[in-house]
C-alpha positions in Angstrom: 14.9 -235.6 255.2 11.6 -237.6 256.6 12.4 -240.1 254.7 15.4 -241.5 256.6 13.7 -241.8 259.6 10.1 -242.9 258.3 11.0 -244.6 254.9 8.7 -245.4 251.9 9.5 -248.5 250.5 6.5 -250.2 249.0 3.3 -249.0 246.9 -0.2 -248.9 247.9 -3.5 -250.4 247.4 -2.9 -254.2 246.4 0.7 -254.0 246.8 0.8 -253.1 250.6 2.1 -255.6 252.9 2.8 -255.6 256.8 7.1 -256.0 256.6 8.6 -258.7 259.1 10.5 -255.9 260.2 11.8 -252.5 258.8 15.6 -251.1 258.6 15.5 -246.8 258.7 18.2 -245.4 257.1 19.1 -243.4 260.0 19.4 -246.5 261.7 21.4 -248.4 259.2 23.7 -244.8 258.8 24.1 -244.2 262.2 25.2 -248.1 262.6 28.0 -247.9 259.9 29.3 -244.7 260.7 32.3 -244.0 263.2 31.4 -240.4 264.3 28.6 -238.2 265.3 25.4 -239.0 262.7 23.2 -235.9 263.4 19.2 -236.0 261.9 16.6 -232.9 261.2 13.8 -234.1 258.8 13.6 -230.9 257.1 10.0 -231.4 255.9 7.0 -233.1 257.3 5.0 -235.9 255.2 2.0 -234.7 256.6 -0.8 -233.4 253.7 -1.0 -230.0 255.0 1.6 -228.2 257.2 1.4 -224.6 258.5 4.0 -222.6 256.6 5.5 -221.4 260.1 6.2 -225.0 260.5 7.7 -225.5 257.4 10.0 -222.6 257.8 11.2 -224.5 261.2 11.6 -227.6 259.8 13.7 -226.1 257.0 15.9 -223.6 259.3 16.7 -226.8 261.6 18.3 -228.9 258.6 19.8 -226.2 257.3 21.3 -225.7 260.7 22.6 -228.8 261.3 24.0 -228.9 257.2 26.0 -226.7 258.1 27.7 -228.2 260.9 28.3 -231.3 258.8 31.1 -232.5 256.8 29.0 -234.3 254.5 24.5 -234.5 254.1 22.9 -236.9 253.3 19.5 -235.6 252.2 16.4 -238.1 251.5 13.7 -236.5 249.0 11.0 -238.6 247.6 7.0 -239.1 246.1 4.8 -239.2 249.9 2.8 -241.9 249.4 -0.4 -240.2 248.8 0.8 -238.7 245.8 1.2 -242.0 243.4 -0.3 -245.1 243.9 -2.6 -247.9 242.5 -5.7 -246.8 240.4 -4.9 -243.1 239.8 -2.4 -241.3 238.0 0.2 -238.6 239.7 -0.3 -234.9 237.8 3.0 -233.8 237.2 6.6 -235.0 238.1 8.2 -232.7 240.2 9.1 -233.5 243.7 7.3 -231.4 246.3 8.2 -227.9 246.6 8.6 -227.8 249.6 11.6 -230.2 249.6 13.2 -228.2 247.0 13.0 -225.5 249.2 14.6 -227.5 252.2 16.9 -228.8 249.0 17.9 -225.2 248.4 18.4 -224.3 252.2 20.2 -227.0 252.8 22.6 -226.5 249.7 23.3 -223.2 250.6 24.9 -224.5 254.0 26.7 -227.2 253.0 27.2 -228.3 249.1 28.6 -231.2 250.3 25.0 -232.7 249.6 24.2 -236.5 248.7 20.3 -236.8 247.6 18.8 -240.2 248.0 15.5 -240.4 246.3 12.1 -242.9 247.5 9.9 -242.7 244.2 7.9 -245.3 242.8 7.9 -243.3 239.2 10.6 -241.3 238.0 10.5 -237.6 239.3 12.1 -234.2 237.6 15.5 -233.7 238.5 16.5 -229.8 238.5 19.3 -230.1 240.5 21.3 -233.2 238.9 24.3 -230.5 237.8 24.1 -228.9 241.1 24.9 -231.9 243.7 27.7 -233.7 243.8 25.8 -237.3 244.2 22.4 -238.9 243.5 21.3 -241.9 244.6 18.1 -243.0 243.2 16.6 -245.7 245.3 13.3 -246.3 244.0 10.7 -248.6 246.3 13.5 -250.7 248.2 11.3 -253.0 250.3 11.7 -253.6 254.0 15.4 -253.7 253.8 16.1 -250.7 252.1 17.8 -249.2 254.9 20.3 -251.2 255.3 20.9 -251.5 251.6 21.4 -247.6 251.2 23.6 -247.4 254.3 25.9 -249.9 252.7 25.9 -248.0 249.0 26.4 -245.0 250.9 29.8 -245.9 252.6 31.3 -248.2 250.0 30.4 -251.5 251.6 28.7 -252.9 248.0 29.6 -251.1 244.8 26.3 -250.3 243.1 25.9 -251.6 239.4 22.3 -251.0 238.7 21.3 -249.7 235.4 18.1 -247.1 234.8 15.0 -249.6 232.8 13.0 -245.7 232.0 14.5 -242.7 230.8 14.2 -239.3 233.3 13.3 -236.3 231.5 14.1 -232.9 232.2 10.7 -232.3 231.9 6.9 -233.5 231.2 5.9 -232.4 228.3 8.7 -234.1 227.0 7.5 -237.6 227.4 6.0 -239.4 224.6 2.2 -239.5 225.9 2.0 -235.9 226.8 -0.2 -235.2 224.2 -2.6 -238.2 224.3 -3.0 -238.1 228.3 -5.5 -238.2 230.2 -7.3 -238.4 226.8 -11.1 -237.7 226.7 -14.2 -239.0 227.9 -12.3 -241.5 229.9 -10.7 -242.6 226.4 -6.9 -242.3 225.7 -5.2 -242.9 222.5 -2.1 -244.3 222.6 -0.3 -241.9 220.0 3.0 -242.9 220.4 3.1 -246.1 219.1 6.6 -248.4 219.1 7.8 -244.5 220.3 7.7 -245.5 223.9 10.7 -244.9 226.7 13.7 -244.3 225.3 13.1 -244.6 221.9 10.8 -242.1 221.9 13.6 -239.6 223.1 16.5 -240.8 220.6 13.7 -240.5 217.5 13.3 -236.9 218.3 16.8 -236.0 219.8 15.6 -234.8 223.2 18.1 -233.9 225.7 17.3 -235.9 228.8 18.1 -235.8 232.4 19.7 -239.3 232.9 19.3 -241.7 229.7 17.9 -245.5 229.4 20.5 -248.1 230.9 22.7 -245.2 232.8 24.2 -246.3 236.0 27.2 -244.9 237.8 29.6 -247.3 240.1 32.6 -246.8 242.4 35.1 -248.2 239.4 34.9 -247.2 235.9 34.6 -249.6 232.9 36.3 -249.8 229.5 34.9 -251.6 226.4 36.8 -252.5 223.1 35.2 -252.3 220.1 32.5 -254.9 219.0 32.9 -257.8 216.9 29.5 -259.6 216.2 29.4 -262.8 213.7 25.7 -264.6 212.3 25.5 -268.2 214.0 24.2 -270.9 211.7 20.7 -270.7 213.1 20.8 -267.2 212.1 20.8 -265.3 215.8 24.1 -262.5 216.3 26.6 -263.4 218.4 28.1 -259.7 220.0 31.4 -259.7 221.6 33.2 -257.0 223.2 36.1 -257.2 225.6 35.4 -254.8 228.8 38.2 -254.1 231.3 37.4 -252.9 234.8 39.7 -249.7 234.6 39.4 -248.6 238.1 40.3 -249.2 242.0 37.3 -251.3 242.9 35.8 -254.5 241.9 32.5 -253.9 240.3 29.9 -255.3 238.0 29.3 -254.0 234.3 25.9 -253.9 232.6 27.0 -254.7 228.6 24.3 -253.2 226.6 23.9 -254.5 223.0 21.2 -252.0 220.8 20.7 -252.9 216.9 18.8 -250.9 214.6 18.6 -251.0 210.3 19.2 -247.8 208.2 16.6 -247.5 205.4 14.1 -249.9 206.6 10.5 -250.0 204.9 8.9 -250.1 207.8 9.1 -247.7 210.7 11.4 -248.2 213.5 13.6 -246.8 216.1 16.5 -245.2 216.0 17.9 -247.9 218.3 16.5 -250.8 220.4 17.5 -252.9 223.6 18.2 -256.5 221.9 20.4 -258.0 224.7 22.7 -257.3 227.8 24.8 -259.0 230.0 26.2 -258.5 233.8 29.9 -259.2 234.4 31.3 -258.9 237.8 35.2 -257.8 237.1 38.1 -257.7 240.3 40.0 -254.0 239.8 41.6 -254.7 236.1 40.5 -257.2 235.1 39.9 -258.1 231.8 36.9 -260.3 230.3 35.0 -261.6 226.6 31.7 -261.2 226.8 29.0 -262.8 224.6 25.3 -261.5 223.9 22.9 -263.0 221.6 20.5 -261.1 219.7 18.1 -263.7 218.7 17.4 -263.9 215.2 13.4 -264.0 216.2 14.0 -260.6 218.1 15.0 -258.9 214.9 11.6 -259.6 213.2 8.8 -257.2 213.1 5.1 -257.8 212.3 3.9 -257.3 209.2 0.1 -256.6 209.0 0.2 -257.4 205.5 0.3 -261.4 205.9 -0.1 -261.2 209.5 2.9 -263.1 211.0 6.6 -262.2 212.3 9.0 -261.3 209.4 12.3 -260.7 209.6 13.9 -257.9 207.2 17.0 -258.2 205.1 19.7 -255.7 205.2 23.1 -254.5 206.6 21.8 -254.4 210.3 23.9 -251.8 212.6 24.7 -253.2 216.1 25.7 -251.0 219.0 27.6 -251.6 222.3 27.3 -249.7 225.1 26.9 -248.6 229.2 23.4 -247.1 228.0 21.2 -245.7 225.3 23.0 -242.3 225.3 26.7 -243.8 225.9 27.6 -246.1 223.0 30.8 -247.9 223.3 31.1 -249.0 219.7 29.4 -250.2 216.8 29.7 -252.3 213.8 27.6 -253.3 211.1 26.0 -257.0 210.1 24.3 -258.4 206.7 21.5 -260.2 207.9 19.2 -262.4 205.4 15.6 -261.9 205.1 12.5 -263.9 205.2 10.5 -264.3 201.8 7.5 -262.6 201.7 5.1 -263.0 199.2 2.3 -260.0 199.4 -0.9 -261.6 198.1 -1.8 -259.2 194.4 -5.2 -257.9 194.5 -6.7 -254.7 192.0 -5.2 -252.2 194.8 -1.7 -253.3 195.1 0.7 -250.6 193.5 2.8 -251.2 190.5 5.8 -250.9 193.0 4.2 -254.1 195.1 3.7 -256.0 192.1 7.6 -255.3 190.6 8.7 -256.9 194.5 6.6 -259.4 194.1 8.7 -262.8 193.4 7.0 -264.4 191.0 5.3 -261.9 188.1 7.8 -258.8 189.2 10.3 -259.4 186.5 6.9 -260.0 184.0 5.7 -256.6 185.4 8.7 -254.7 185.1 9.8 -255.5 181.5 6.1 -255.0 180.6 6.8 -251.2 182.6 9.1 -250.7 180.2 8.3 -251.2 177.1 4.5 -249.1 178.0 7.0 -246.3 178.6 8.5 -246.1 175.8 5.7 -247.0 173.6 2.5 -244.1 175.0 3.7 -240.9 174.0 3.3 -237.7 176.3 3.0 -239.5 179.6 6.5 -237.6 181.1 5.0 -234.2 179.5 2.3 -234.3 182.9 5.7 -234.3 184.7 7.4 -231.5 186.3 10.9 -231.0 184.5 13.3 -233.0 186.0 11.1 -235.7 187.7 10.6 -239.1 186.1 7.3 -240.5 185.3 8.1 -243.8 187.4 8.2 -241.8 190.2 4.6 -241.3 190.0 3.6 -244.7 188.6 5.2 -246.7 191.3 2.1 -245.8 193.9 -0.6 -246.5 190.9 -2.7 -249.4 191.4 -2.1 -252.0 189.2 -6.1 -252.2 188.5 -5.9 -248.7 187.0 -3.7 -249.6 184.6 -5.9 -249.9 181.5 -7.0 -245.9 182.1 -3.3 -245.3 180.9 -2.5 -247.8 178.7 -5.9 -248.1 176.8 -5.8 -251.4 174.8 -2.5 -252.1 176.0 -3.5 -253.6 179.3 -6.8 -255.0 179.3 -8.8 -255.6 182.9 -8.4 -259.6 181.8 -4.5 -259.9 181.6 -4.5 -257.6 185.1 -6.6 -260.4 186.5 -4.5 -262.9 184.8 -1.2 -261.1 186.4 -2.9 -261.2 189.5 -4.2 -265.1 189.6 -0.5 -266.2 188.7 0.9 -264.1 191.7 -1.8 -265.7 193.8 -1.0 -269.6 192.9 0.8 -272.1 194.9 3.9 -272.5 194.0 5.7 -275.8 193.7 
């Protein structure tokens, strides 16, 4: 591929620098290896390339694929397709090095794809090659750095920070982007990366925090306790269970079945990074901040943290949960401000008249007659009251509830409390 010879490995516009030097992969390769390192670049960077010229370049690597025990086949983004200050149109690697992909497969399927992106890129052919290594925008010394990958020198440990999608139109702003009139709406709202994936259980191509290595990692199950100043404490034991030493990337997600308020089905809270000899054994400790659990609340503008049994999850990545374990975690008081529009169901939370307003609820009910005959059979009047502004409540109650003892309610709610 072009790439091993003339590597990208930095962005454009105010990100391009002039490197102090530059390591090729083919250099770094053919430096490391102890036989014969042969090269074809397959495809040409160039913006427009003769399809006779194409052909050629593809024939030649597929030639020299198959006289090879093993390829090693760079595919990337050229730089002119993504840079600073406008957006790529798709997220498919060029065809034409799918095609040199394909040639070169049908050789040899001995085939190790090293990838130079700046964003993620569709990956048809994950199930189809034996090794992918995904090496982003490496910087000057790339090439060295993928060499020693490559042959085993380090023992890569890095975890994915964006989900890669089989496809486009799965991700979450599909719908919203480019927008209009130079206008996007950001539709997806807290739905962004990968929890916009696990909320609508989307197969992807490689999850949020995935990450192979040379070793292989174990984790026990998770204990997690509430420290007095209210943050988690996560532990989990993880054993390196294979040949090498390596480094594990604990992952610790939290989420809370039943919540009022919208959420993910999981969220990144914490993570650690534990180097481990070839098994070995180790305790590790993550805390989830207390502060980290809190979400805002528009209704009295500020941070509050809900109460609830909270559900924490351990794993290697968003997709790959080790174990999980559950957590009562205390909530913040809040006191919603009554006005004429609250519902009947704010106004029973609320701390200081609910009780008042409930046992007022109940005796109503069973003083007006024919209020559950507007009902459908089976389906309780409070049902529909709950969402009935407390205002309103005179129109059902007639003398009952007079607009003075709503304000009243509503004035004792409101007052500073001692």
């Amino acid at each position: 591929g072009a790439f091993a010879e003339k590597p990208r490995y930095q962005g454009a516009g105010s990100s391009l620098i002039n490197p102090t030097r530059l390591d090729t992969p083919l250099e770094e390769i053919r430096a490391l290896a102890t036989g014969e390192v042969a090269y074809a670049p397959g495809f040409s960077l160039a913006a427009d390339v003769a399809e006779s010229e194409a052909a050629q370049l593809r024939d030649e690597a597929a030639a020299a694929a198959s006289a090879a025990e093993v390829v090693v086949l760079f595919l990337g983004l050229p730089a002119r397709l993504e840079s600073e200050g406008y957006d790529r149109d798709d997220i498919d690697l060029p065809a034409e090095q799918l095609a040199v992909l394909d040639a070169v497969r049908a050789a040899n399927p001995n085939v190790v794809v090293v990838l130079s992106n700046g964003g993620v890129v569709a990956l048809p052919f994950a199930r189809d090659v034996p090794a992918i290594l995904e090496g982003w925008l490496l910087g000057q010394a790339g090439g060295g750095a993928t060499a020693d990958v490559l042959f085993g020198d380090v023992n890569p440990s890095a975890k994915l920070t964006e989900t890669i999608p089989l496809r486009l139109s799965d991700t979450p702003a599909y719908l919203d982007f480019p927008g209009e009139f130079g206008h996007v709406r950001y539709g997806e709202g807290l739905f962004v990366g990968y929890r916009w994936y696990d909320a609508r259980n989307l197969e992807v191509a490689y999850p949020f925090g995935h990450g192979l290595s040379y070793t292989t990692f174990s984790h026990t199950d998770a204990a997690v306790r509430v420290t007095d100043s209210g943050d988690l404490e996560v532990t989990v034991t993880v054993t390196n269970t294979g040949q090498r030493d390596g480094r594990e990337i604990v992952q610790v997600y939290t989420s809370l079945p039943g919540s009022t308020v919208q959420r993910p089905v999981r969220e990144l809270k914490g993570f650690a990074s534990v180097a481990l000899t070839a098994g070995q054994s180790r305790e590790v400790a993550v805390t989830v901040r207390r502060a980290d659990l809190a979400y805002w609340d528009i209704r009295v503008d500020d941070w509050i943290v809900e109460g609830g049994e909270y559900t924490v999850e351990v794993g290697a990545s968003s997709r790959d949960i080790r174990s999980s374990v559950t957590v009562a975690v205390e909530g913040d008081p809040v006191a919603i401000p009554l006005t004429r529009e609250s519902s009947l169901a704010e106004a029973i939370a609320h701390p200081v008249v609910g009780e008042m307003v409930q046992g007022a609820l109940r005796q109503m009910m069973a003083t007006v007659e024919g209020l559950e005959s507007v009902m459908p059979e089976g389906v309780s009047m409070d049902r529909m009251m709950m969402s009935f502004p407390i205002g309103r409540m005179s129109m059902m109650t007639g003398d009952q509830v007079s607009p003075e003892m709503i304000d009243g309610l509503i004035a004792m709610a409101n007052a500073p409390q001692q």
